[in-house]
C-alpha positions as CSV (number, residue, x, y, z in Angstrom):
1,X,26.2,41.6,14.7
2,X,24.5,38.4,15.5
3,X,21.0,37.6,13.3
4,X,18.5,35.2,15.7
5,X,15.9,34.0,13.3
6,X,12.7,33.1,15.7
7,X,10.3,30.4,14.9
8,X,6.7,31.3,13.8
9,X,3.9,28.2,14.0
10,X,3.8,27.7,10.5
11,X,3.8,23.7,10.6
12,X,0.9,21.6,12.1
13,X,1.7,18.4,13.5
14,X,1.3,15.7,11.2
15,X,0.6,11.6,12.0
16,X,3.2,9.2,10.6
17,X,-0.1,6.9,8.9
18,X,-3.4,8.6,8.2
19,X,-5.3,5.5,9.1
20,X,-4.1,3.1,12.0
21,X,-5.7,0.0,12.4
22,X,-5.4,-1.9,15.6
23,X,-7.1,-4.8,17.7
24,X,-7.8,-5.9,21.3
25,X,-9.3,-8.9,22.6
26,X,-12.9,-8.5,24.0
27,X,-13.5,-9.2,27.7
28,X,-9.9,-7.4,28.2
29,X,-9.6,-5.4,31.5
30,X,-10.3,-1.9,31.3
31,X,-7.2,-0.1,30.5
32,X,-5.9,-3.0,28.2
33,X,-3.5,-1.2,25.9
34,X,-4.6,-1.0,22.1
35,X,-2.1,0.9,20.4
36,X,0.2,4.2,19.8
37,X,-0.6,6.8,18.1
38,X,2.5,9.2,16.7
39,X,2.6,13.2,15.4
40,X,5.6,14.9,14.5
41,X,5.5,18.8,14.5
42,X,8.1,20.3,12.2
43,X,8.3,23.4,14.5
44,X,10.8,24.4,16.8
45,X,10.5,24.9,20.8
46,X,7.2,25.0,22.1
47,X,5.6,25.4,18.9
48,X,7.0,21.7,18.1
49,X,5.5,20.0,21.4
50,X,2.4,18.1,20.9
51,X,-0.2,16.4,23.1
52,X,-3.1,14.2,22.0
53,X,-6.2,13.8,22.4
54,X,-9.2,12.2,20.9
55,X,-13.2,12.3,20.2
56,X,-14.4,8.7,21.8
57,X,-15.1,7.6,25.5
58,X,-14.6,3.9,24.3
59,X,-11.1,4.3,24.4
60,X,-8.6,6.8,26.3
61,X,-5.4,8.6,25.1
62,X,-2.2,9.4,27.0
63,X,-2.2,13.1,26.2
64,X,2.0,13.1,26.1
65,X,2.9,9.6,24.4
66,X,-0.3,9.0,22.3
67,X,-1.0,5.4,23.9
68,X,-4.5,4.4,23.5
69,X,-6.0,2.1,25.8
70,X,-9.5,0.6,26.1
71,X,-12.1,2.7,28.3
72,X,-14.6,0.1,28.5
73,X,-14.4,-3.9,28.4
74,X,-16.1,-4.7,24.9
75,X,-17.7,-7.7,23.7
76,X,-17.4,-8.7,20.0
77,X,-20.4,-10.6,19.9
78,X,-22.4,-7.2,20.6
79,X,-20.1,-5.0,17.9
80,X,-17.1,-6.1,16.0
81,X,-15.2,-2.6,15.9
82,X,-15.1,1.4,16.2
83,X,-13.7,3.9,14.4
84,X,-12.8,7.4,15.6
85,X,-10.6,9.8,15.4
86,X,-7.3,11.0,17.3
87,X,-5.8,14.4,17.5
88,X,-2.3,16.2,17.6
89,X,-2.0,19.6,18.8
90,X,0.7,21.7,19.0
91,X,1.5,24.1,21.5
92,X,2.3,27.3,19.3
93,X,0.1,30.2,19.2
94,X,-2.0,29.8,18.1
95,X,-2.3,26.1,18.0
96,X,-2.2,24.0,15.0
97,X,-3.8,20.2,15.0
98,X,-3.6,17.1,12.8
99,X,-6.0,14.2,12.9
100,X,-5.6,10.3,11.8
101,X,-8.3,7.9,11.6
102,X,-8.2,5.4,14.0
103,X,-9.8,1.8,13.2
104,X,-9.6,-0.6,16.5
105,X,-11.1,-4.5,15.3
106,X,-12.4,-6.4,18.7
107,X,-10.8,-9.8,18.3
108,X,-13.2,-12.7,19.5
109,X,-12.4,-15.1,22.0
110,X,-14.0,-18.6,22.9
111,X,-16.1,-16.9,25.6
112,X,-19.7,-18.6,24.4
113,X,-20.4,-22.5,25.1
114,X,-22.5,-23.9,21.9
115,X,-26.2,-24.5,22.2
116,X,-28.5,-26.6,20.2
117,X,-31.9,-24.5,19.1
118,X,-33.9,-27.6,20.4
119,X,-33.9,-29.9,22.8
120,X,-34.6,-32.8,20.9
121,X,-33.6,-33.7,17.2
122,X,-34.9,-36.6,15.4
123,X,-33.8,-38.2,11.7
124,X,-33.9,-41.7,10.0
125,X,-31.5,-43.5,8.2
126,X,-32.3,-46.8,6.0
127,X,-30.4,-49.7,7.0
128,X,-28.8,-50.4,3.8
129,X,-27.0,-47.5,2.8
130,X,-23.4,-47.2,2.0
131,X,-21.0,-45.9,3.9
132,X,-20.7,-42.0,2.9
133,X,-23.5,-41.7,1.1
């Protein structure tokens, strides 16, 4: 007699890190690539396959390899960063999910040419000072 043990959805998928913390240059093209995001499932068969997803429209998520990419061009000068939230679900019935914390910096780039706040300055300096002083 042959004893086949099935698999019951018992296990949600689970992130490697609970918070990731990534970065992308502002002005970068739509699409830039930020980051990868990574859930294992402790399941068997289907009930082991995940696909992602995730609760912003500022960046997208590859629903089969968990790479997040930029959805918009951003400019750090206007905000420095977001925070959302990604999620694993698996594919048993019925499905379990996992969530990590997702923390994506906008790195500044020389994109802003100085300016004075007037247009004229004016100071005066005493002939006989020292040097430095």
């Amino acid at each position: 007699p042959t004893i086949i043990v099935s698999d019951v959805n018992d296990n949600a998928p689970a992130f490697n890190l609970p918070t990731y913390e990534l970065s992308v240059a502002e002005n970068s093209p739509l699409g830039q690539y930020v980051g990868t995001v990574n859930a294992a499932d402790l399941d068997e068969g289907l009930n082991a396959n995940v696909t992602y997803s995730t609760n912003t429209s500022d960046f997208s998520i590859e629903s089969i390899t968990g790479e997040i990419r930029s959805a918009r061009v951003f400019d750090r000068e206007v905000r420095t960063g977001y925070v959302f939230h990604v999620f694993a679900r698996d594919m048993g019935v019925p499905a379990l999910e996992g969530s990590a914390r997702v923390e994506v910096k906008i790195d500044d780039v020389n994109d802003n040419s100085p300016a004075f706040n007037q247009s004229v300055y004016s100071a005066s300096v005493r002939e006989n000072l020292l040097l430095g002083s």
